[in-house]
C-alpha positions as CSV (number, residue, x, y, z in Angstrom):
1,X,140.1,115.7,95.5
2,X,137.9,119.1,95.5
3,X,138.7,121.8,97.5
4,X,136.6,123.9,99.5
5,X,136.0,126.6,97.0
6,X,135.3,124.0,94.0
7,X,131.9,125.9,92.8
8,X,131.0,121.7,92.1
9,X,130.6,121.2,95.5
10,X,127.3,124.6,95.8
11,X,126.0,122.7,92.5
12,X,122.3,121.8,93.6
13,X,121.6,120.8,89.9
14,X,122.0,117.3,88.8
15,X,120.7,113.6,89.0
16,X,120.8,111.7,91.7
17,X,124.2,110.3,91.0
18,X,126.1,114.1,90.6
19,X,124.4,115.1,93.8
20,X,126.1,111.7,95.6
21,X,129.2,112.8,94.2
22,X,129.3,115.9,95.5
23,X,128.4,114.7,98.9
24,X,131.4,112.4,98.7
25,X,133.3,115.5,97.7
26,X,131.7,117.5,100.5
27,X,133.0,114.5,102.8
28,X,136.4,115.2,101.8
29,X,136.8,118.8,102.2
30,X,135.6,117.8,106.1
31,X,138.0,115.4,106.2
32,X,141.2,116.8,104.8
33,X,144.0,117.1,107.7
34,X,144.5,120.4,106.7
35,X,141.6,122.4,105.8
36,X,139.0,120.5,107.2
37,X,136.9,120.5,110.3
38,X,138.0,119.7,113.4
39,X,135.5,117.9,114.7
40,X,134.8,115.6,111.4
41,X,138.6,114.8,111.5
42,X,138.7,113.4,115.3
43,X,135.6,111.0,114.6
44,X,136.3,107.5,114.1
45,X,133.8,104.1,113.0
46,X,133.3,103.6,116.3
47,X,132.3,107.4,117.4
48,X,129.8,107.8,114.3
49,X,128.0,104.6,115.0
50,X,125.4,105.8,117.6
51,X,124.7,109.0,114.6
52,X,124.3,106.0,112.3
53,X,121.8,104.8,114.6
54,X,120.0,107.8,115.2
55,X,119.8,109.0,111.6
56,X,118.0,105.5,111.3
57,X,115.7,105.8,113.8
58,X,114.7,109.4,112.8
59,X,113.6,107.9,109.2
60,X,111.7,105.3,110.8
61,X,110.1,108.0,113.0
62,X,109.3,110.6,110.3
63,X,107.2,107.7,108.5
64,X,106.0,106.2,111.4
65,X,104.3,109.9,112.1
66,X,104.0,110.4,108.2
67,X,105.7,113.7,108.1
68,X,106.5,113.2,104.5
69,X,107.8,116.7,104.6
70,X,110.6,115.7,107.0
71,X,111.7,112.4,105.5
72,X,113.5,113.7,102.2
73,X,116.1,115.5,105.3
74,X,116.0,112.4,107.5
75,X,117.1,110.0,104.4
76,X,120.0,112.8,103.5
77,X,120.8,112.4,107.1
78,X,121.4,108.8,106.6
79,X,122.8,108.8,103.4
80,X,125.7,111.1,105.0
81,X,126.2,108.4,107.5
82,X,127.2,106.0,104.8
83,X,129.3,108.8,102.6
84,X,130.9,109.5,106.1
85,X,131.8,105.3,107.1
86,X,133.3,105.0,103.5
87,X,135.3,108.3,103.8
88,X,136.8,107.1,106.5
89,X,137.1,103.0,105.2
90,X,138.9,105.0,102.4
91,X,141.4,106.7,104.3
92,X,142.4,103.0,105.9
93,X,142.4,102.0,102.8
94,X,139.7,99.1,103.5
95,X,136.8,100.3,100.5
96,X,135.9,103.4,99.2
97,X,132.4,104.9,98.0
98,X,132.0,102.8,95.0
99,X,133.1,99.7,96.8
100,X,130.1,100.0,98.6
101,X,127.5,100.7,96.2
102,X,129.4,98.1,93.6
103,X,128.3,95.5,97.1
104,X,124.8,96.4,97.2
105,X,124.0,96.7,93.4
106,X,125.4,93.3,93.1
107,X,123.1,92.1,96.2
108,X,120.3,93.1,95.3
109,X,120.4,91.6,91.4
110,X,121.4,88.4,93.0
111,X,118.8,88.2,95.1
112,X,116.1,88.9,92.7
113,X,116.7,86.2,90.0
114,X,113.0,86.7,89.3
115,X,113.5,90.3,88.2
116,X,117.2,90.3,87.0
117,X,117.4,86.3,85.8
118,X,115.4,83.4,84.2
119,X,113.6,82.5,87.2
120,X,109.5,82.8,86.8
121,X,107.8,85.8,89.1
122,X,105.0,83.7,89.7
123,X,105.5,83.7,93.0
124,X,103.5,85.1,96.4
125,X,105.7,87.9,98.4
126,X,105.8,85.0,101.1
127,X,107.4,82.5,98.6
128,X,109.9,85.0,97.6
129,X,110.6,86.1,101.3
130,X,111.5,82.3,101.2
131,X,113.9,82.2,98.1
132,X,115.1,85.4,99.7
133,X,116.5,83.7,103.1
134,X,118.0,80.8,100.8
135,X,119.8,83.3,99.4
136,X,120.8,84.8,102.4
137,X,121.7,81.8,103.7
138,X,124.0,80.8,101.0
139,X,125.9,83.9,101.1
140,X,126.2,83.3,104.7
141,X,127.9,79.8,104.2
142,X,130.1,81.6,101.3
143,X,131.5,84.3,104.4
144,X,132.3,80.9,106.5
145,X,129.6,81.6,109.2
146,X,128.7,78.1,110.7
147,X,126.1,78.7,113.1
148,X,122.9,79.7,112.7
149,X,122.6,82.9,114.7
150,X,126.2,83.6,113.0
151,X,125.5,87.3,111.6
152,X,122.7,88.8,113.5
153,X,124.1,92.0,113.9
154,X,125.3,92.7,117.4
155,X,124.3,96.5,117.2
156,X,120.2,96.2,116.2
157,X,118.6,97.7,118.7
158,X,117.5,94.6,121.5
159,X,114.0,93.8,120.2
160,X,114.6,93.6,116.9
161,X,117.8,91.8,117.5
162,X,115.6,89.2,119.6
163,X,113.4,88.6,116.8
164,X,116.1,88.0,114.0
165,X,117.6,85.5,116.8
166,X,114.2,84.2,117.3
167,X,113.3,83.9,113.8
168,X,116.7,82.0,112.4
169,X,116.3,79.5,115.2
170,X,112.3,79.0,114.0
171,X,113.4,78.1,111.1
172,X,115.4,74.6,112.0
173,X,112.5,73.8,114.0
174,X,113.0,75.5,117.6
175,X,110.2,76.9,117.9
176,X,107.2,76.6,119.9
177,X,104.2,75.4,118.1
178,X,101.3,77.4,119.0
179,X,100.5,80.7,120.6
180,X,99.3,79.3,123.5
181,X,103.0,77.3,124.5
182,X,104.1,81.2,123.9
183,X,102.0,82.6,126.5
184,X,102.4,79.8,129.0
185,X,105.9,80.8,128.8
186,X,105.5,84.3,129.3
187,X,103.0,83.5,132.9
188,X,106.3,81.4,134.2
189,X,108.7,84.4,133.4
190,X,106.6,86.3,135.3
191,X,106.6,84.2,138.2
192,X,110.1,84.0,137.7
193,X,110.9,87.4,137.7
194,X,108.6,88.2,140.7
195,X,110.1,85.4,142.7
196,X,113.7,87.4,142.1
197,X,112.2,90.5,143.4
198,X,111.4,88.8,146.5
199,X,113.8,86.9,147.2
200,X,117.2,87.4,144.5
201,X,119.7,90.3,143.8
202,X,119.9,93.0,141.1
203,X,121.6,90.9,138.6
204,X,118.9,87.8,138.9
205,X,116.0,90.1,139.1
206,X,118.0,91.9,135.5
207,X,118.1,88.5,134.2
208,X,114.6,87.5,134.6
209,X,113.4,90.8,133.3
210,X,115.6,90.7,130.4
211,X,114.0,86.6,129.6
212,X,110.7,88.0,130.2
213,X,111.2,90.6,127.2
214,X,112.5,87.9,125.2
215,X,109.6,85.9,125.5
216,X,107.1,88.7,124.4
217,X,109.1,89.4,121.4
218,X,108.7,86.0,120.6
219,X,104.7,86.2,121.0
220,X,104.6,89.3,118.8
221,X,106.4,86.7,116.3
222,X,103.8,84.6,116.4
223,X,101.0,87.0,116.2
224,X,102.9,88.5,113.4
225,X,103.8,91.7,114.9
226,X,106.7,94.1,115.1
227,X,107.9,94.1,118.1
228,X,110.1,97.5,117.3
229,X,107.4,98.9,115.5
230,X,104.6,97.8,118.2
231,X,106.8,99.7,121.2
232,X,107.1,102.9,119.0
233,X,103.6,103.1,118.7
234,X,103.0,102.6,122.5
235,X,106.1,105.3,123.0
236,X,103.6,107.3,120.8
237,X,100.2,106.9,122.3
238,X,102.2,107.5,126.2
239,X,103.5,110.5,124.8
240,X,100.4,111.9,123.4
241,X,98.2,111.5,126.5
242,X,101.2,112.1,129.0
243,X,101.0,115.5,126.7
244,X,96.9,115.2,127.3
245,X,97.5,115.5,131.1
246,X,99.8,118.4,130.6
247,X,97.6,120.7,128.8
248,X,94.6,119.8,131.3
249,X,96.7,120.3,134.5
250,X,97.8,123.9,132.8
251,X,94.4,124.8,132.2
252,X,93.8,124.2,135.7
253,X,96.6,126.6,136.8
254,X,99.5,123.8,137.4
255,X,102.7,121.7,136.1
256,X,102.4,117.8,136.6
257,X,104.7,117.4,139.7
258,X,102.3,119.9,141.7
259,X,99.7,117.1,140.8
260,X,99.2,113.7,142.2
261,X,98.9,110.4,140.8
262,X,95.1,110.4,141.1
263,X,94.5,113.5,139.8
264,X,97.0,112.5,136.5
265,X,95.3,109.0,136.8
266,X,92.0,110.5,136.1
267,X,93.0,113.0,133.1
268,X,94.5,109.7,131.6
269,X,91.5,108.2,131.7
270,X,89.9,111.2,130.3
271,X,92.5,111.0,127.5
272,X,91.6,107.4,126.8
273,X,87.7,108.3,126.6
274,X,87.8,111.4,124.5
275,X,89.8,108.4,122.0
276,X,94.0,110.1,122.3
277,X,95.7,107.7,120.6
């Protein structure tokens, strides 16, 4: 095991694999009981997961934005995530570091017989995306899972939880047909939830909020949308003309909450004519 003054571990020469070794080494100087740090050592699976998370969602936000400068940090980020869960797998003596890349190498070759075996490659990306969940699907039957929403992570964030639900259940035929039954659907949650505004408690009125979401993941299904991806953007476009109304309301000699809805009303439209996106 290196030690904090192993002159491997301030090497920044070397391929890709020397420089994941001497993370992994890196991982267990912080996690030796008796010279490591403190706060490394007191973390657990559970305690890292929402990092895990974040790192994640950093990466997704770095592209989204196309800060291309920022994403070779953000994808370090997350690669200490997975050095860090294996560290600690190690310790309990569950898998290591190499148990975990062996996994995926041995994935990912098996579920490209069309690159790595003797099947053809004359295939579209949507006829592979089908071998793809046969393959998935087998592997699931091999773990013993005997439902069909058995596996759909518990931790994805909601909507794109929602849609993997959605999606495995489309695909033994419940589903709705069109578009339009998707819509139809959506104008009865929204009666629904309206009707427990009026009339139910805070736990109906969360439930029929919560069925409405459901439902418009479901449409962005069938329009072929991200509903993750579609939100982020939204998240994106509020922020930049919320920013819009700052800026204005500063040039005018004030901060938002000495404003009123009107006034911010109006810069937003302002925003949406002069095209912030």
């Amino acid at each position: 095991m290196a030690k904090p003054d192993d002159p491997m571990l301030f090497d920044e020469a070397g391929d890709a694999g020397a420089q994941m070794r001497r993370l992994a080494a890196i991982m267990d100087c912080l996690r030796d009981p008796e010279t490591g740090c403190p706060w490394d050592l007191e973390q657990d699976f559970a305690s890292i997961v929402p990092y895990t998370i974040e790192e994640a969602h950093e990466v997704a936000d770095a592209i989204e934005r196309g800060a291309w400068d920022e994403l070779e940090s953000e994808l370090g980020d997350l690669a200490l995530q997975v050095v860090f869960h294996a560290r600690m797998a190690a310790e309990k003596e569950l898998f290591d570091l190499a148990g975990v890349l062996r996994a995926i190498n041995a994935k990912m070759i098996s579920r490209h017989p069309h690159v790595f075996g003797d099947e053809s490659r004359d295939k579209s990306a949507a006829e592979q995306t089908v071998d793809w969940e046969k393959i998935k699907a087998a592997e699931r039957a091999g773990r013993a899972e005997r439902g069909v929403l058995d596996g759909v992570a518990l931790g994805l964030p909601a909507l794109s939880r929602a849609l993997k639900l959605q999606n495995r259940a489309a695909r033994v035929g419940f589903d709705w047909p069109s578009t339009a039954e998707v819509i139809d659907k959506i104008a009865e949650e929204a009666r629904e939830l309206n009707e427990a505004r009026d009339s139910l408690g805070p736990e109906e009125i969360a439930e029929e909020y919560g069925d409405l979401l459901f439902v418009m993941v479901n449409l962005g299904r069938h329009l072929g949308l991200d509903p993750e991806a579609c939100l982020r953007a939204a998240n994106g476009k509020f922020t930049r003309r919320f920013n819009y109304i700052e800026d204005e309301l500063k040039a005018r000699g004030k901060a938002p909450a000495e404003s009123d809805l009107a006034e911010m009303d109006a810069l937003w439209n302002a925003a949406k004519a002069q095209g912030v996106k």
